[in-house]
C-alpha positions as CSV (number, residue, x, y, z in Angstrom):
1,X,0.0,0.0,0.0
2,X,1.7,3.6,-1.0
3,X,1.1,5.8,1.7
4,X,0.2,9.4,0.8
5,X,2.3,12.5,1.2
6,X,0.9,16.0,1.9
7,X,0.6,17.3,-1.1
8,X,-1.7,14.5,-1.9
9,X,-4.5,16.8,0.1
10,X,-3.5,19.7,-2.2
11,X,-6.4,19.5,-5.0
12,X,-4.9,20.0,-8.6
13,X,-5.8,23.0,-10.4
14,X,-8.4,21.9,-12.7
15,X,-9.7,19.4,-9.7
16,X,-12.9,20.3,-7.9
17,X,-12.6,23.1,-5.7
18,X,-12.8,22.1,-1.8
19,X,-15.2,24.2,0.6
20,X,-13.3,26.0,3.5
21,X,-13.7,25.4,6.8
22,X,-14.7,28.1,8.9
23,X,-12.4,28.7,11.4
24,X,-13.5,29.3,15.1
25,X,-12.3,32.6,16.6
26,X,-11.8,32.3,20.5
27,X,-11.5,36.0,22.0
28,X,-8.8,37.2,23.9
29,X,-9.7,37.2,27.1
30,X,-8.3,40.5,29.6
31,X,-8.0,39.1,33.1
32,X,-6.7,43.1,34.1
33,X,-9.8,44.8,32.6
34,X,-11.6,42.4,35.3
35,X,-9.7,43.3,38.1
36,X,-9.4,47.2,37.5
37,X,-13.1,47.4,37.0
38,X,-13.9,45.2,40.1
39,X,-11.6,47.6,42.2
40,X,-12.9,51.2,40.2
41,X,-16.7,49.6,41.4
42,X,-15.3,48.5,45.4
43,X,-13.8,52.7,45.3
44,X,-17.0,53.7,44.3
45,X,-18.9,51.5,47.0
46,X,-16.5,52.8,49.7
47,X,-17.2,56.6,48.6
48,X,-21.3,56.3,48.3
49,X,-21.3,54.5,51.5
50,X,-19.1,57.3,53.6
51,X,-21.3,59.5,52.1
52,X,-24.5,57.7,52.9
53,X,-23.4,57.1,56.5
54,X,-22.3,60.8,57.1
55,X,-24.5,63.8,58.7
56,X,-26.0,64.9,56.0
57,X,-29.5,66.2,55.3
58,X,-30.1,64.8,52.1
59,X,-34.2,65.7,51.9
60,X,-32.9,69.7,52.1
61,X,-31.1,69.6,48.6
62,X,-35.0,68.7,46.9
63,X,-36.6,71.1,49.1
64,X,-34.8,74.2,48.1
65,X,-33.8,72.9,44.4
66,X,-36.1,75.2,42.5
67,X,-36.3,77.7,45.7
68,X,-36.7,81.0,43.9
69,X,-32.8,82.3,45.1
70,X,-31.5,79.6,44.1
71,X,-33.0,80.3,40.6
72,X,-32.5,83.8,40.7
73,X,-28.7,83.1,41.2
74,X,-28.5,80.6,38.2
75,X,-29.9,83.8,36.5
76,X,-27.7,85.9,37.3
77,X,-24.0,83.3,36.7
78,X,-25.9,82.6,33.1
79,X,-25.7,86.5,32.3
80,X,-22.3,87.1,34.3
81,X,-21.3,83.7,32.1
82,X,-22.6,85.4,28.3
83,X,-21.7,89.0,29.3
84,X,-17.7,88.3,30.1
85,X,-17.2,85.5,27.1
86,X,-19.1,88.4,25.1
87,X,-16.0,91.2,26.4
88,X,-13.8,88.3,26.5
89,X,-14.1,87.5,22.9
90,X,-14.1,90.9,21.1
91,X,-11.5,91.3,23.4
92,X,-9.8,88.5,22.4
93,X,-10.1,89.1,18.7
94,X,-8.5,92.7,19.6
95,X,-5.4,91.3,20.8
96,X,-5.1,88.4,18.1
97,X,-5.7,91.4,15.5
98,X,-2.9,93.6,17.5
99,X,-0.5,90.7,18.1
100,X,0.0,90.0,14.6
101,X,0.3,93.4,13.4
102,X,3.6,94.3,11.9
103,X,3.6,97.7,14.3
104,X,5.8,97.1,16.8
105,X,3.9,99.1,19.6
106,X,0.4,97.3,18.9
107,X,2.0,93.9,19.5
108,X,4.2,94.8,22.2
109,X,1.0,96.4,24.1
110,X,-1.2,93.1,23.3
111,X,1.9,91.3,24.7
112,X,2.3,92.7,28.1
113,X,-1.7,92.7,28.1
114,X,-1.6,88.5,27.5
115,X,1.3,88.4,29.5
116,X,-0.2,90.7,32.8
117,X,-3.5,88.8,32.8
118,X,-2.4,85.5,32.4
119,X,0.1,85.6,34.8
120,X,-2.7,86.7,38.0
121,X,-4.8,85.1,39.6
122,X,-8.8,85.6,38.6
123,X,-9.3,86.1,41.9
124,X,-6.5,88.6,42.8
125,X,-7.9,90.8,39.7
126,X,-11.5,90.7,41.2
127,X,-10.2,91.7,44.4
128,X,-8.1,94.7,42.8
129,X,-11.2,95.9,41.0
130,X,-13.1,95.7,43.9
131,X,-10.9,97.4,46.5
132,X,-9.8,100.3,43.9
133,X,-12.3,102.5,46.2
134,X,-9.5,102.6,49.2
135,X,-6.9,104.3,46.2
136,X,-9.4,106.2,44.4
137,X,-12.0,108.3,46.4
138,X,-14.2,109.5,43.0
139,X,-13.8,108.3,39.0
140,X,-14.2,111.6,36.9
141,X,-14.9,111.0,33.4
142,X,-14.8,114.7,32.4
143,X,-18.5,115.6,31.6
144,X,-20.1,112.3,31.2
145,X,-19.6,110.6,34.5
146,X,-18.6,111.4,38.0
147,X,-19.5,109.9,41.2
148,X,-17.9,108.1,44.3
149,X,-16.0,104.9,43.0
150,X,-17.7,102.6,45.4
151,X,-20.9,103.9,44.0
152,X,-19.4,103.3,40.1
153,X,-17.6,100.1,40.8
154,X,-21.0,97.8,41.6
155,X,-20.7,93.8,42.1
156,X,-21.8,93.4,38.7
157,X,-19.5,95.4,37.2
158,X,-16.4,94.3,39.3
159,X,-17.4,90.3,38.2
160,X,-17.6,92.2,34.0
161,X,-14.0,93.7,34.6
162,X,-12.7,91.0,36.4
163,X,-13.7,88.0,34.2
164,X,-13.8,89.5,30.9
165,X,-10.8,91.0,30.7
166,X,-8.8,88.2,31.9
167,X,-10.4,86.0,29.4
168,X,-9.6,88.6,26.8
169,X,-6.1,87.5,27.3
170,X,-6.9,84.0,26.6
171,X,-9.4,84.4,23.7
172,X,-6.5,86.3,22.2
173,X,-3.8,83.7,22.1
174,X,-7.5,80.8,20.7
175,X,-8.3,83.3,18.1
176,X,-4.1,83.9,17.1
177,X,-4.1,79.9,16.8
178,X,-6.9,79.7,14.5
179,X,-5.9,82.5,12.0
180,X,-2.6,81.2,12.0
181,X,-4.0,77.8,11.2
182,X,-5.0,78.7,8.1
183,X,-2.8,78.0,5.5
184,X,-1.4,81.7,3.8
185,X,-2.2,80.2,0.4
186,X,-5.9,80.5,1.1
187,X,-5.0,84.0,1.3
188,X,-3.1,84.4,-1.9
189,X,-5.6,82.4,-3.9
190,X,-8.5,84.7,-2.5
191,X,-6.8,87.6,-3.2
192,X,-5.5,86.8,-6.9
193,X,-9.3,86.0,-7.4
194,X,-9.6,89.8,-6.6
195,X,-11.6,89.3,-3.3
196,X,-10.6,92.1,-0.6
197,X,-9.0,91.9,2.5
198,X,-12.5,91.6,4.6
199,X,-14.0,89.2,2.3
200,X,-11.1,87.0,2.5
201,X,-11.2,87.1,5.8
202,X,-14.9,86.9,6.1
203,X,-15.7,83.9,3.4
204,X,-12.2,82.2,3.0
205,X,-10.2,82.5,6.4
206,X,-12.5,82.8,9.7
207,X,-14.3,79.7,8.2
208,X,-11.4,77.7,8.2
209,X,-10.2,78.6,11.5
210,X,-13.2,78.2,13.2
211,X,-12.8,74.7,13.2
212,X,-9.9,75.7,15.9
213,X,-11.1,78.1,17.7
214,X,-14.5,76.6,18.1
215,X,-13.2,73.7,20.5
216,X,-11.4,75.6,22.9
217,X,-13.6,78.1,22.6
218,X,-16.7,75.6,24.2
219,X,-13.8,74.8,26.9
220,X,-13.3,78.5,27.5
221,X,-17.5,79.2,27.9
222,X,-17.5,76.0,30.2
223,X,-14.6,77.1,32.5
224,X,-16.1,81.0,32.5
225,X,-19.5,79.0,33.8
226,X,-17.6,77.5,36.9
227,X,-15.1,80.5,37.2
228,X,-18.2,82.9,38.1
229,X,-18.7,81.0,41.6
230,X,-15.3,83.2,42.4
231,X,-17.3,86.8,42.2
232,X,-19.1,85.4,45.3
233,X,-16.4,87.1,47.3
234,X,-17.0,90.5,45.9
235,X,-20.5,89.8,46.8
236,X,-22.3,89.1,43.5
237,X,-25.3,87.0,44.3
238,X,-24.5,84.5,41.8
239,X,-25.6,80.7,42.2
240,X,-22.9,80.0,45.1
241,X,-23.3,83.1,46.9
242,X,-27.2,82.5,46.9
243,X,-26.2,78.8,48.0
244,X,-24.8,79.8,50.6
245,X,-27.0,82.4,52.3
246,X,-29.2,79.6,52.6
247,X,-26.8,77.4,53.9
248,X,-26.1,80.1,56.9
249,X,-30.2,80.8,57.6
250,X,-31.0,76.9,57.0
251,X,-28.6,75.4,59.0
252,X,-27.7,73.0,56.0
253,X,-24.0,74.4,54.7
254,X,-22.8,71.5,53.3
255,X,-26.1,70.2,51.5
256,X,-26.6,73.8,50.0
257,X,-22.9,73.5,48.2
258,X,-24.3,69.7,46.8
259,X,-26.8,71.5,45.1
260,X,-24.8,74.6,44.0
261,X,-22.5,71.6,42.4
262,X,-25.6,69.6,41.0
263,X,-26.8,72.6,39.1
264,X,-23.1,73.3,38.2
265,X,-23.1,70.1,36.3
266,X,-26.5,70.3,35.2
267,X,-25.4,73.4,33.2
268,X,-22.3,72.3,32.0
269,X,-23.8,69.4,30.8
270,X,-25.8,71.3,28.8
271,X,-23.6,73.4,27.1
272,X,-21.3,70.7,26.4
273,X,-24.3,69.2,24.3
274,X,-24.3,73.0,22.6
275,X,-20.5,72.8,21.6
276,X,-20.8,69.1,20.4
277,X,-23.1,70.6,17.6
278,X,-21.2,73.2,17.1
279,X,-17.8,71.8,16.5
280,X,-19.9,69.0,14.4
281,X,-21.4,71.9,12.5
282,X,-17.9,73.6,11.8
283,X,-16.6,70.1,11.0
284,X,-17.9,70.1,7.6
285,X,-16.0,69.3,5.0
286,X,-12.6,68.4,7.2
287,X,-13.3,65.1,7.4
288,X,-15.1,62.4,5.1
289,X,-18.2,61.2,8.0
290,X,-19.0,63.5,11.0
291,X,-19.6,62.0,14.0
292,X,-22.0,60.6,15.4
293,X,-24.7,62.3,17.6
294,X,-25.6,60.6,21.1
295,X,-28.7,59.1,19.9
296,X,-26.4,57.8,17.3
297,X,-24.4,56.0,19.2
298,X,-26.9,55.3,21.3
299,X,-29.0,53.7,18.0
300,X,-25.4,52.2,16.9
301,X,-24.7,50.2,19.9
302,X,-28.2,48.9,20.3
303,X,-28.4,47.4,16.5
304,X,-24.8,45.7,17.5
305,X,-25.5,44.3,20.5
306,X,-28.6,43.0,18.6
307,X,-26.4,41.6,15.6
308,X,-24.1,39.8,18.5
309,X,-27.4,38.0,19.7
310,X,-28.6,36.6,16.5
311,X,-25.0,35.8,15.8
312,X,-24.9,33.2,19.3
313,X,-27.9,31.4,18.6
């Protein structure tokens, strides 16, 4: 009897084709993602549980959620939010425009004005605006304003000065990134096509650099949000300051900061959903798919883990 080699198994090439197995894949299995996500839940456990078993007056957090302070001070950090990003951005675009001017002076004074503000402390600035009344006794704007500085220099318009103007000096530096961003060919293109100087800008360049100065942009209206619980100690009645009162006349301190920080994240929840859109509305173009929405995903994922369970029976 001959026995058969392996390439008798091979089929010739005008043999009958053979039908291929299908091979069996057996998933890698991650012992560490196991472990780290049984001791991330046991942390979580530990914290909930110190929580639940501390002193705290859980029921007053519902009963004064919608109390009409606390409402009126989530009011008043939306319009202390919109009002400084508003002075913060034409401020910013100010000094972008300023820093890259060829003048020498321009630059160097939106220089030391980045430089100054950047380098304090929000709080320190808010203090300095607020305490300008033990230097300066009256503000005398010639014929159209004078009074008593500590009449002129109100809460409100300490938090404006103090928050707006240092984000100026950020916004500046965001706004320098994006028109740098865009490449100077854009420019030259535009212009040989005998477009001006402010359509360029208008319909070729800002455009383009949105797409960078949109992201950090959302960052910057999120962290002005948070940043506004600092005017509370010029005596703005913002959300925290509002918080608090009630956390002095209630008895209930710590419970009243819970819900200052619940409707903290409440808001910042929602204007992350606001910048999502709006970067995926700049995002046009730069890429081939945008991506996806949360009910998206949401929709994505559920038609997967569907596909998985028809695939195992």
């Amino acid at each position: 009897m001959n026995k058969k080699g392996p390439e008798d198994s091979i089929p010739s090439p005008g043999g009958p084709a053979t039908t291929p197995v299908p091979l069996k894949a057996i998933p890698v299995r991650h012992y560490g993602r196991y472990v780290s996500a049984v001791v991330a839940l046991a942390l979580l456990a530990a914290i909930v549980s110190a929580f639940a078993g501390g002193r705290i007056n859980w029921g007053a957090i519902p009963d004064y959620f919608f109390d009409d302070r606390i409402l009126s001070g989530m009011g008043q950090t939306l319009l202390l939010t919109f009002l400084s990003m508003a002075i913060g951005i034409v401020g910013g675009i100010l000094l972008a425009v300023m820093r890259l001017s060829k003048n020498p002076v321009t630059s160097s004074i939106a220089w030391f004005y980045i430089w100054f503000f950047r380098g304090t402390p929000v709080l320190v600035q808010l203090m300095v605006w607020f305490n300008l009344g033990l230097v300066f006794e009256y503000i005398n704007l010639g014929p159209i304003y004078k009074d008593y500085w500590s009449v002129f220099m109100t809460p409100l318009l300490t938090a404006l000065l103090g928050l707006g103007l240092n984000e100026a000096a950020y916004m500046a530096e965001i706004c320098r990134a994006g028109l740098l961003a865009v490449d100077e060919g854009q420019t030259e293109a535009s212009h040989a096509l005998g477009m001006t100087h402010a359509k360029t800008l208008r319909r070729v360049v800002i455009p383009q650099a949105m797409r960078v100065i949109v992201p950090p942009t959302g960052n910057e209206v999120i962290n002005m949000l948070k940043t506004t619980s600092l005017v509370s100690a010029v005596q703005f009645a913002e959300l925290l300051r509002q918080a608090q009162d009630i956390g002095q006349t209630s008895g209930a301190a710590v419970e009243m900061l819970f819900l200052a920080a619940t409707w903290y994240l409440i808001l910042t929840t929602l204007f992350s959903i606001g910048q999502f859109y709006l970067e995926r509305y700049y995002g046009r173009g730069s890429s081939r798919a945008l991506p996806l929405t949360p009910f998206q995903k949401v929709k994505a994922n559920l038609a997967s883990l569907g596909n998985r369970a028809g695939a195992m029976r």
